[in-house]
N, C-alpha and C positions, 0 to 999 in steps of 0.2 A: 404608552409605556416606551422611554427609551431603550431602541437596541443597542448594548456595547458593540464598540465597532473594534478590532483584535488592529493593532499597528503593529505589521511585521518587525520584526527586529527587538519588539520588547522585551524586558526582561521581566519572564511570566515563570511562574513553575510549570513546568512541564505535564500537562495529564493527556497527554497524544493514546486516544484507544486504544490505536491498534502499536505499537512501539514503548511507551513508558513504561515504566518498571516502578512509577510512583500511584501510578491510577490502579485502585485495589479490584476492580474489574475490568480492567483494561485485556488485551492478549499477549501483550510483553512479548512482541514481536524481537527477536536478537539477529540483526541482518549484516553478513560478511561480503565483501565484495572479491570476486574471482574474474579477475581483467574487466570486460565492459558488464558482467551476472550480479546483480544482489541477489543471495541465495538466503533463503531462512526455513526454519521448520517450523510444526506448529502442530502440534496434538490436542484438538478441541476436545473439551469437558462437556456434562452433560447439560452446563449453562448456556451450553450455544447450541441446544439443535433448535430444528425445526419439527421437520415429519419427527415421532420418538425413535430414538437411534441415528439419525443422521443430522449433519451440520446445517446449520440455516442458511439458505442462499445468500442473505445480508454478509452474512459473516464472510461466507467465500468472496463474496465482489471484494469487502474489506480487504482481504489477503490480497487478492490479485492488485488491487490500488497501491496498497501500501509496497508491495514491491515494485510496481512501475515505479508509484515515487520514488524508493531510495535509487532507482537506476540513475533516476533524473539528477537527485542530490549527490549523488556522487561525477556529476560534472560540474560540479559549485554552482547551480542552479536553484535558485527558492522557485517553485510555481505550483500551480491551481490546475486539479483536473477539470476541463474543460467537458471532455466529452468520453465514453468508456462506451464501448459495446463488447459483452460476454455472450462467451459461449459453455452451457454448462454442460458435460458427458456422462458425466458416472456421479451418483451421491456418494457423499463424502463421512463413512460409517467414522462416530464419537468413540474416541480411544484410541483411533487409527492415525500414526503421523500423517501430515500433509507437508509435501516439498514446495515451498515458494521457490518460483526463479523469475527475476524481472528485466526486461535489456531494450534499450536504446534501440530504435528502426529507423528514423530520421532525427536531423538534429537543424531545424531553422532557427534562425535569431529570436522571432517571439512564441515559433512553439514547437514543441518536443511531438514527436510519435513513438509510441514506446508497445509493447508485447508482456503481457506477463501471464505465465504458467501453474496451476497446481498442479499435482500430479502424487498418487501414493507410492510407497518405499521400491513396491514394484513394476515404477514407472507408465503406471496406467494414467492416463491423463482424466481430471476430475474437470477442470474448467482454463480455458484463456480466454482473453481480456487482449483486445486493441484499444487502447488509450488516446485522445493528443491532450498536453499539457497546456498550459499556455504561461510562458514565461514571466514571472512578477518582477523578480530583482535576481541579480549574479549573486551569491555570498558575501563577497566583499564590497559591495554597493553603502556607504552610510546613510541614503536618503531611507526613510521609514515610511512604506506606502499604503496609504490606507484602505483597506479592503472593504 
């Protein structure tokens, strides 16, 4: 069986899980930036637990990635999580908002080291994520590299 192989830069419609707002099970992640913080919120439904009543630890790595990434892309950066180590504290009870925050720890030419946080409205910390990235293309790159 061929695998499709994705060429960055295509024009694809967009069904990104954790971010679109076209993927009808997606999390439709909404991420603002606050100087070098991508922040988002995100209140899981009962579609995402795991144990019953709490969020499935997939889902939380998800969150923590998905904000490293946009730290990363808001330095016009495209790239690939390489490598993530979490750490998880507290389960994270369905219904209950969750605070994304993701920021920038080092910045090398081909790879990024990045921090990202959950935490609930009362600032209890639910899980962090040490990331490095590893850089594919700048934004403004026109070569289209195949992954």
């Amino acid at each position: 069986m061929d695998i499709p192989r994705l060429k960055i830069g295509d024009p694809v419609k967009n069904y990104c899980f954790a971010c679109s707002k076209e993927n009808p099970i997606g999390l439709k992640l909404n991420f603002t930036r606050e100087g070098d913080i991508a922040r988002a919120e995100f209140t899981p439904r009962e579609f995402y637990q795991g144990w019953p009543g709490y969020t499935h630890g997939g889902i939380l790595f998800t969150l923590l990635d998905e904000a490293a990434g946009y730290a990363v892309r808001y330095l016009g950066l495209h790239c690939v999580t390489a490598k993530t180590e979490v750490r998880f504290t507290k389960m994270a009870p369905i219904g209950e908002p969750i605070l994304l925050e993701g920021r920038i720890v080092k910045n090398n030419p081909r790879l990024i080291e990045t921090e990202a946080t959950l935490s609930s409205k009362d600032g209890t910390n639910i899980a962090r994520s040490q990331s490095i990235w590893y850089v594919v293309k700048e934004a403004g790159e026109k070569k289209g590299l195949i992954m």
